[in-house]
Backbone as XML, in Angstrom:
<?xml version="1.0"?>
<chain id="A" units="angstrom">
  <residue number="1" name="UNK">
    <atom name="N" x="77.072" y="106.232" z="53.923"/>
    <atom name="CA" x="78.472" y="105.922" z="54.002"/>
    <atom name="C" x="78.596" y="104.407" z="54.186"/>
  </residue>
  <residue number="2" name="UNK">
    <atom name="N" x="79.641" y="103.875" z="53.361"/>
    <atom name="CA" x="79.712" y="102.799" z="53.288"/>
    <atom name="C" x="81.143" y="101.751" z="54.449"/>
  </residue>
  <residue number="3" name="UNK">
    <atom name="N" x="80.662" y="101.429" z="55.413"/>
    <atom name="CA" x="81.654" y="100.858" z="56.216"/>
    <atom name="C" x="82.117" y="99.686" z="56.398"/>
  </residue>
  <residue number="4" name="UNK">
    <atom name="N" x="83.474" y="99.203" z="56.580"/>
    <atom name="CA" x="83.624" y="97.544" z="56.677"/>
    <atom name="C" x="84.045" y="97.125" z="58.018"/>
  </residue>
  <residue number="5" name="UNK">
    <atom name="N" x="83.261" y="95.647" z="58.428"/>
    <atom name="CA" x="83.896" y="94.940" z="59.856"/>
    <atom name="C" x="84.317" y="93.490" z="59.311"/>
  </residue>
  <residue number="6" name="UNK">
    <atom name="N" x="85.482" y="93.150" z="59.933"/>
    <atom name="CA" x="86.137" y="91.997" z="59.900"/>
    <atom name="C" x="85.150" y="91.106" z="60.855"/>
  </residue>
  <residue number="7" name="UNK">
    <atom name="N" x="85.365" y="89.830" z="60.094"/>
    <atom name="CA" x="84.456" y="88.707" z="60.399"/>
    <atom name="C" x="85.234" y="88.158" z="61.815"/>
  </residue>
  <residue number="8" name="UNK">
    <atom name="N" x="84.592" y="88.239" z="62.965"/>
    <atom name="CA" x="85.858" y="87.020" z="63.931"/>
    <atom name="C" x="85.618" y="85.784" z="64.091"/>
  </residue>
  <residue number="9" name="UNK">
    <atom name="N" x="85.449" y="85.728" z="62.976"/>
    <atom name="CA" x="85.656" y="83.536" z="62.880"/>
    <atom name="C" x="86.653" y="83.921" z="61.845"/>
  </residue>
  <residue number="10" name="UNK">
    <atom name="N" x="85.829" y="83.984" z="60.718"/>
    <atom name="CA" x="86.902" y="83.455" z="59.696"/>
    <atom name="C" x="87.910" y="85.128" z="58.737"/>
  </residue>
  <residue number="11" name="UNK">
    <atom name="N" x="87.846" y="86.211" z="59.704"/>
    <atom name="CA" x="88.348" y="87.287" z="59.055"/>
    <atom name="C" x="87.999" y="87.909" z="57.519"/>
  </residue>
  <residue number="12" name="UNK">
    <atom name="N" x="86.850" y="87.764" z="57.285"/>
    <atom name="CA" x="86.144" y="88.074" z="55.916"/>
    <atom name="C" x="85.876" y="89.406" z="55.900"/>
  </residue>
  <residue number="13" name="UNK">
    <atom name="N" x="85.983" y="90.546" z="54.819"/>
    <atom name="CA" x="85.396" y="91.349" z="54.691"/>
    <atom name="C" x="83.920" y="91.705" z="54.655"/>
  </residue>
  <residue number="14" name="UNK">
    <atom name="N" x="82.933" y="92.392" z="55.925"/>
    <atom name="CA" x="81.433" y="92.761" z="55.022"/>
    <atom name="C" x="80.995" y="93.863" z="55.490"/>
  </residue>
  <residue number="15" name="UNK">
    <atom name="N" x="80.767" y="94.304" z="54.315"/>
    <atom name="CA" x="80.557" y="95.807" z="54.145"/>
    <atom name="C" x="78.912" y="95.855" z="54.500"/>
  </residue>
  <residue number="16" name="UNK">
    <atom name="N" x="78.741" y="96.965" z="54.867"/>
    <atom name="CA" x="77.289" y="97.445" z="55.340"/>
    <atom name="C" x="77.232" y="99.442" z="54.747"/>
  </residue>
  <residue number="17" name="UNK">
    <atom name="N" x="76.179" y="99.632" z="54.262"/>
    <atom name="CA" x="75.690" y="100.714" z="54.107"/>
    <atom name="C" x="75.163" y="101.377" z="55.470"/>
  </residue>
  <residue number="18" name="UNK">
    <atom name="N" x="76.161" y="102.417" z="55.959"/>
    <atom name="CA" x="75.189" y="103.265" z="57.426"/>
    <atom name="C" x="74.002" y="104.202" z="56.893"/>
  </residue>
  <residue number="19" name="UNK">
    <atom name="N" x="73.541" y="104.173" z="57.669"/>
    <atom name="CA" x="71.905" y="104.853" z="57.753"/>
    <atom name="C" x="72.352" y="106.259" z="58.600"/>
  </residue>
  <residue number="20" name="UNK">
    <atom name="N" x="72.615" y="107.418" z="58.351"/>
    <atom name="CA" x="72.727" y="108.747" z="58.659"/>
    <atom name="C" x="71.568" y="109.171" z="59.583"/>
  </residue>
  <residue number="21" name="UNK">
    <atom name="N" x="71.742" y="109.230" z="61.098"/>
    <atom name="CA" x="71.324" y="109.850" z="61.813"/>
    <atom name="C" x="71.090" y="110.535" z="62.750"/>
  </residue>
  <residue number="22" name="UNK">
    <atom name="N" x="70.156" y="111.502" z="62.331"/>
    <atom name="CA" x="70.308" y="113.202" z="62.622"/>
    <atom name="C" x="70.468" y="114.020" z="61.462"/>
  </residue>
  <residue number="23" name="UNK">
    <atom name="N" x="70.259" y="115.357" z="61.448"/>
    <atom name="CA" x="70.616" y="116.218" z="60.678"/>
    <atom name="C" x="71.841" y="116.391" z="59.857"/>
  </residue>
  <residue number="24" name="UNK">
    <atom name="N" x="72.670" y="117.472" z="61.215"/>
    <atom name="CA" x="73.980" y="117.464" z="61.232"/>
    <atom name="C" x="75.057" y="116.908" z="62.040"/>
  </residue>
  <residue number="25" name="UNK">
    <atom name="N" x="74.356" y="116.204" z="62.768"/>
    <atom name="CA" x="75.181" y="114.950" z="63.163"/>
    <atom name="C" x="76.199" y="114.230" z="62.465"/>
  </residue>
  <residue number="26" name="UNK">
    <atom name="N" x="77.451" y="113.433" z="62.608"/>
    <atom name="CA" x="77.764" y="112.839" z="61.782"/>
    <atom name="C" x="77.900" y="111.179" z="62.286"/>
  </residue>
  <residue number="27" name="UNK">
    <atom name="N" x="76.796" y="110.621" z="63.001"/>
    <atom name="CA" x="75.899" y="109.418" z="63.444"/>
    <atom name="C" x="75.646" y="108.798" z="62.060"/>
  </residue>
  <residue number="28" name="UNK">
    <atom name="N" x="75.996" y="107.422" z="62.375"/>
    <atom name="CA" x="75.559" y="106.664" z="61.505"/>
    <atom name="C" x="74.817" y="105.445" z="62.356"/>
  </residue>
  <residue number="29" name="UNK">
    <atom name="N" x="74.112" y="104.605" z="61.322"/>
    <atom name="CA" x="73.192" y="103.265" z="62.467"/>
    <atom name="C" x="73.319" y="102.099" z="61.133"/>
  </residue>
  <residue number="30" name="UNK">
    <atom name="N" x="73.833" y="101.088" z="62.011"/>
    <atom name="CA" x="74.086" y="99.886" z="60.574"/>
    <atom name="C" x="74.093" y="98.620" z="61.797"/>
  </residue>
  <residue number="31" name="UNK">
    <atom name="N" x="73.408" y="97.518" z="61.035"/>
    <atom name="CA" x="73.168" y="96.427" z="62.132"/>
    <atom name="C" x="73.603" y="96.104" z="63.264"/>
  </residue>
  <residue number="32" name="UNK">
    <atom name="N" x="73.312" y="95.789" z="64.641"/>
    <atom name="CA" x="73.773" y="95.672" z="65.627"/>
    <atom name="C" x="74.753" y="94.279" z="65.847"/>
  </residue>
  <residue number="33" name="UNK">
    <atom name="N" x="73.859" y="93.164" z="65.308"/>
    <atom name="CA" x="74.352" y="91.521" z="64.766"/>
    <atom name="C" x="74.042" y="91.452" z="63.142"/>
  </residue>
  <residue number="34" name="UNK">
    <atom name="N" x="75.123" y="90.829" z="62.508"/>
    <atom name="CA" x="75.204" y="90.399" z="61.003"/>
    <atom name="C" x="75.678" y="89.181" z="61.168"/>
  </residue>
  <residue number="35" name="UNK">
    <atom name="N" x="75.409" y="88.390" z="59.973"/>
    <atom name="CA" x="75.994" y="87.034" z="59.492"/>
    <atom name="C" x="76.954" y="87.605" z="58.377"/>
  </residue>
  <residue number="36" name="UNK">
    <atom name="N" x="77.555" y="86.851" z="58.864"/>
    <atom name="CA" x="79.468" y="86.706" z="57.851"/>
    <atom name="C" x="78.839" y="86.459" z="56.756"/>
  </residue>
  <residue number="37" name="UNK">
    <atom name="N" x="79.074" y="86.729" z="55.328"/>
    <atom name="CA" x="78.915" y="86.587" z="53.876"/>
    <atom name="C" x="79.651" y="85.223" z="53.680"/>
  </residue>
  <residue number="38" name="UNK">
    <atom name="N" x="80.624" y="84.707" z="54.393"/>
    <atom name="CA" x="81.830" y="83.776" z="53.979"/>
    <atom name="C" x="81.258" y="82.653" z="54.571"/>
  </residue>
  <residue number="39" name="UNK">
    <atom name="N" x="81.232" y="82.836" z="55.563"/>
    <atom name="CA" x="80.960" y="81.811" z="56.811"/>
    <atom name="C" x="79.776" y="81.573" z="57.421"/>
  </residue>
  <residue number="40" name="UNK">
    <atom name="N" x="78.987" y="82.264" z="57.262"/>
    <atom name="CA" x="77.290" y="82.045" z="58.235"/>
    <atom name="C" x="77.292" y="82.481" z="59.521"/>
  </residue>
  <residue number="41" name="UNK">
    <atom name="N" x="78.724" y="82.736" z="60.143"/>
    <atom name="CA" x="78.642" y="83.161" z="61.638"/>
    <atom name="C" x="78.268" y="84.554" z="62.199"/>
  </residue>
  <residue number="42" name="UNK">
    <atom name="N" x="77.419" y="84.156" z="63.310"/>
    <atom name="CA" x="76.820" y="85.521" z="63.257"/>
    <atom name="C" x="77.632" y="86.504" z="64.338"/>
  </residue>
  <residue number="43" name="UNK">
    <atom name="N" x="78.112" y="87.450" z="63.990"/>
    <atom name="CA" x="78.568" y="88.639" z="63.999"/>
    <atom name="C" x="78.295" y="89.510" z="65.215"/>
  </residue>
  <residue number="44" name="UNK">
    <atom name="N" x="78.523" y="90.628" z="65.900"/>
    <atom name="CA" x="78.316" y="91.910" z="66.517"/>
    <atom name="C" x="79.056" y="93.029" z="66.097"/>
  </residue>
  <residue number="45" name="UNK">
    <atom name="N" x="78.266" y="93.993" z="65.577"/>
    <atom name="CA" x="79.161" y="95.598" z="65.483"/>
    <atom name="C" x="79.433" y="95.607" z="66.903"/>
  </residue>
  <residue number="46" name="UNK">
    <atom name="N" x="80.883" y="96.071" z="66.425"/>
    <atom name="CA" x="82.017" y="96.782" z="67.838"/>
    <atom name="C" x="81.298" y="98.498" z="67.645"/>
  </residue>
  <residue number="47" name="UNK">
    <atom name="N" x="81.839" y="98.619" z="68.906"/>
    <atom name="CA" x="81.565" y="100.460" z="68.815"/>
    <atom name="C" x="82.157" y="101.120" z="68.330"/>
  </residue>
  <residue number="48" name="UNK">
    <atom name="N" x="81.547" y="102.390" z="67.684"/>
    <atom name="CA" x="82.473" y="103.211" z="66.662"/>
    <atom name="C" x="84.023" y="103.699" z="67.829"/>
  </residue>
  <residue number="49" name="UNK">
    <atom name="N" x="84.789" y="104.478" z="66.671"/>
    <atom name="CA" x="84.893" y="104.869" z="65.705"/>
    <atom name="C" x="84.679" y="102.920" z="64.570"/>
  </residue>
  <residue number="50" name="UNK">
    <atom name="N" x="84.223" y="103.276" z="63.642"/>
    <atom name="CA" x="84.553" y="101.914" z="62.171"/>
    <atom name="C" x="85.269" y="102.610" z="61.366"/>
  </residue>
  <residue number="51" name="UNK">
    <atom name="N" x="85.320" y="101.283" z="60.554"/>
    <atom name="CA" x="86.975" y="101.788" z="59.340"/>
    <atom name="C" x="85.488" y="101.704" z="57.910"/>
  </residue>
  <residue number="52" name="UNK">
    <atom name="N" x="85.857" y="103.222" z="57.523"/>
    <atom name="CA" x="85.219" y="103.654" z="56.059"/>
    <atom name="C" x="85.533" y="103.158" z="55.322"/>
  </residue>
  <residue number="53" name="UNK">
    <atom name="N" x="84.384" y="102.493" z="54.553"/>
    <atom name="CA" x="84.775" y="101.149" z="53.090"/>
    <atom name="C" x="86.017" y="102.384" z="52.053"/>
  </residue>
</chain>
């Protein structure tokens, strides 16, 4: 599943592919820190719930 987080420097879209885990879980795992695509600034995933690309 494909999810998006807003950049908080410069408000950029970047999408990340989650990694499904567990069975039947519906857990996903996608970087903890990212760099902004726009900007270079580096990032933290907030805690779910995330907004589905």
């Amino acid at each position: 599943m494909e999810f998006v987080f807003d950049c908080g420097w410069c408000d950029g879209d970047n999408y990340f592919v989650g990694r499904q885990v567990g069975f039947w879980a519906d857990k996903w795992e996608v970087p903890a820190e990212w760099y902004c695509r726009f900007c270079d600034q580096l990032n933290y995933t907030p805690d779910p719930p995330w907004t589905e690309a």
